[in-house]
C-alpha positions in Angstrom: -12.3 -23.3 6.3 -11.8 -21.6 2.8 -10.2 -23.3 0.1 -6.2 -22.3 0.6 -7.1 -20.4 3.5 -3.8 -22.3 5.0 -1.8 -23.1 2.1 1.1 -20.5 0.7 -1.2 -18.2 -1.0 -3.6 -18.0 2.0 -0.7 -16.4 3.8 -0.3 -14.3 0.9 -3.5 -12.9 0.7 -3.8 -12.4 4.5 -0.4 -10.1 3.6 -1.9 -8.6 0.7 -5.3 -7.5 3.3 -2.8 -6.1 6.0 -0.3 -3.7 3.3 -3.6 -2.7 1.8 -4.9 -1.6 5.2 -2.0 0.2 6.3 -1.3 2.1 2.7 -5.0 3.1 3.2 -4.0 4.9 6.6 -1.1 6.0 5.4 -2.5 7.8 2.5 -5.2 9.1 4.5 -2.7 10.5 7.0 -0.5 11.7 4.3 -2.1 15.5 4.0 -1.4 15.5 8.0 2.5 14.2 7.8 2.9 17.3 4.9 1.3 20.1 7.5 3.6 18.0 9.7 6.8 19.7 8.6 5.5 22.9 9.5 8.3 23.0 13.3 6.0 21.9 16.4 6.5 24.3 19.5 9.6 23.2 21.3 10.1 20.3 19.2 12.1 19.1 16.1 9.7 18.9 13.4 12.1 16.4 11.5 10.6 14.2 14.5 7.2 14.3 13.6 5.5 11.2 12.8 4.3 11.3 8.6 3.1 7.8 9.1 3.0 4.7 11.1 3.1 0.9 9.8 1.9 -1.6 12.0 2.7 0.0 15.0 6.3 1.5 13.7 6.3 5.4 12.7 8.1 6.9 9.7 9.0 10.3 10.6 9.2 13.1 8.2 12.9 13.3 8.8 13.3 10.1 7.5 10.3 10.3 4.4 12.9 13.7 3.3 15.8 11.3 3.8 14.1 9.1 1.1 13.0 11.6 -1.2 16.8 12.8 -1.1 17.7 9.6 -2.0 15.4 9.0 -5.1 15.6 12.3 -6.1 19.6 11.6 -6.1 19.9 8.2 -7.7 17.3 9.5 -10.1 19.5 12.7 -10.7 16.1 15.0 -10.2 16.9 18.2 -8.9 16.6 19.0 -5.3 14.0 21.0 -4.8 10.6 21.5 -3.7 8.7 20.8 -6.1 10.6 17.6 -7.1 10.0 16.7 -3.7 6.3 17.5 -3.7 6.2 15.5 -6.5 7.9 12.6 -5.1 6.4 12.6 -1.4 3.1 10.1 -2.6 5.4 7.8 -4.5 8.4 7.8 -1.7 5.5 7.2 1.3 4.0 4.3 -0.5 7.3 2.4 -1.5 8.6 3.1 2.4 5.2 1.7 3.7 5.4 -1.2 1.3 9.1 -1.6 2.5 8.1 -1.5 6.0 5.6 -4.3 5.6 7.8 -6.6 4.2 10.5 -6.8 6.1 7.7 -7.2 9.2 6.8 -9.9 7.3 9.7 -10.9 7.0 10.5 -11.0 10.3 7.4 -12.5 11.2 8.4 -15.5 9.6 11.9 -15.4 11.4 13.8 -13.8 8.5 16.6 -11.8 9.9 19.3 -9.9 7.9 22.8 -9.1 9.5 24.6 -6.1 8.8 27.2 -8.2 7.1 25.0 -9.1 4.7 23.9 -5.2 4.6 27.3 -4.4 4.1 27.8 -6.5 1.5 25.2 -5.2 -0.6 26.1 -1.8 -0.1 29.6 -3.2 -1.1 27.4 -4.0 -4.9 25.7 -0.8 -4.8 29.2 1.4 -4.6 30.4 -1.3 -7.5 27.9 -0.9 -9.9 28.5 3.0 -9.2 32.3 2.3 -9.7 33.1 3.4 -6.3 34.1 2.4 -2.8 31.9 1.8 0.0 33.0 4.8 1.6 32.8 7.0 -1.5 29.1 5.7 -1.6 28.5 6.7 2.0 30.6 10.1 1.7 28.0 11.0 -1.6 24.9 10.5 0.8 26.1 12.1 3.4 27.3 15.2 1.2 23.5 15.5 -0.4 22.2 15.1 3.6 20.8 11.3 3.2 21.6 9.5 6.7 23.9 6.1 5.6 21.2 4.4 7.6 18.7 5.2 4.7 20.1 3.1 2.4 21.4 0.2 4.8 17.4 -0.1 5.6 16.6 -0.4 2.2 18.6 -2.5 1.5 18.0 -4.8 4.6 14.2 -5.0 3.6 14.9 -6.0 -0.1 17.1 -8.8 1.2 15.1 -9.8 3.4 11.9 -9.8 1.3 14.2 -11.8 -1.6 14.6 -14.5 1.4 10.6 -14.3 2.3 9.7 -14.7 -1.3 11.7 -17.7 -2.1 10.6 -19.5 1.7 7.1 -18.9 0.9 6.4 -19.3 -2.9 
């Protein structure tokens, strides 16, 4: 057995091996999830898969939901380029995402949506506005509530894995 092959770091290495393996797919598959958005014969091309994490797909509607989202709290301007631009970045930080709340999981991590709530309760603060406000802006710039309750949800719950494991 290696040296720390069992201890904390072990675990974190063995982490480390399985994010870089799926960003490597991911990035490989990313000229394939762009063609993706092209509509798919009796289909909704929003519903085409731009990636998949460990067995869980992104699809593009979603990857555009993000890019809305960084574009907006950025205050970038909506538009095609902007989002060209952004798709690499947006992918990788949703893959990385992705992976840690599995591993979070994994280690029987679980977020409610209380606790989701709460922190979208933080987020509308800091922005000195309501929850509802918050919710009403996303919706307005077409970014799914859901977006941002899952982001949320995996940075809690990576917070949680952090401090368990290190």
């Amino acid at each position: 057995m290696a040296v720390g092959a069992g201890t904390r770091g072990g675990r974190i290495r063995r982490w480390f091996a399985r994010v870089s393996a799926a960003i490597g797919f991911a990035v490989l598959a990313l000229p394939f999830a762009v063609r993706a958005q092209a509509p798919v014969a009796g289909g909704d091309a929003g519903l085409a898969i731009a990636a998949v994490v460990e067995n869980e797909p992104i699809t593009v509607r979603e990857l555009e939901a993000r890019i809305r989202l960084v574009a907006l709290t950025g205050n970038l301007p909506d538009g095609p380029e902007t989002r060209r631009r952004l798709l690499p970045q947006v992918l990788r930080s949703y893959i990385d995402e992705l992976l840690q709340l599995q591993e979070a999981e994994r280690h029987g991590i679980r977020v409610s949506d209380g606790e989701v709530d709460q922190a979208l309760a933080t987020v509308a603060a800091r922005n000195r506005m309501t929850p509802r406000q918050l919710v009403e802006l996303l919706e307005k710039n077409g970014i799914p509530a859901a977006t941002l309750r899952g982001q949320l949800r995996a940075q809690i719950a990576w917070t949680r894995f952090v401090r368990q494991v290190l």
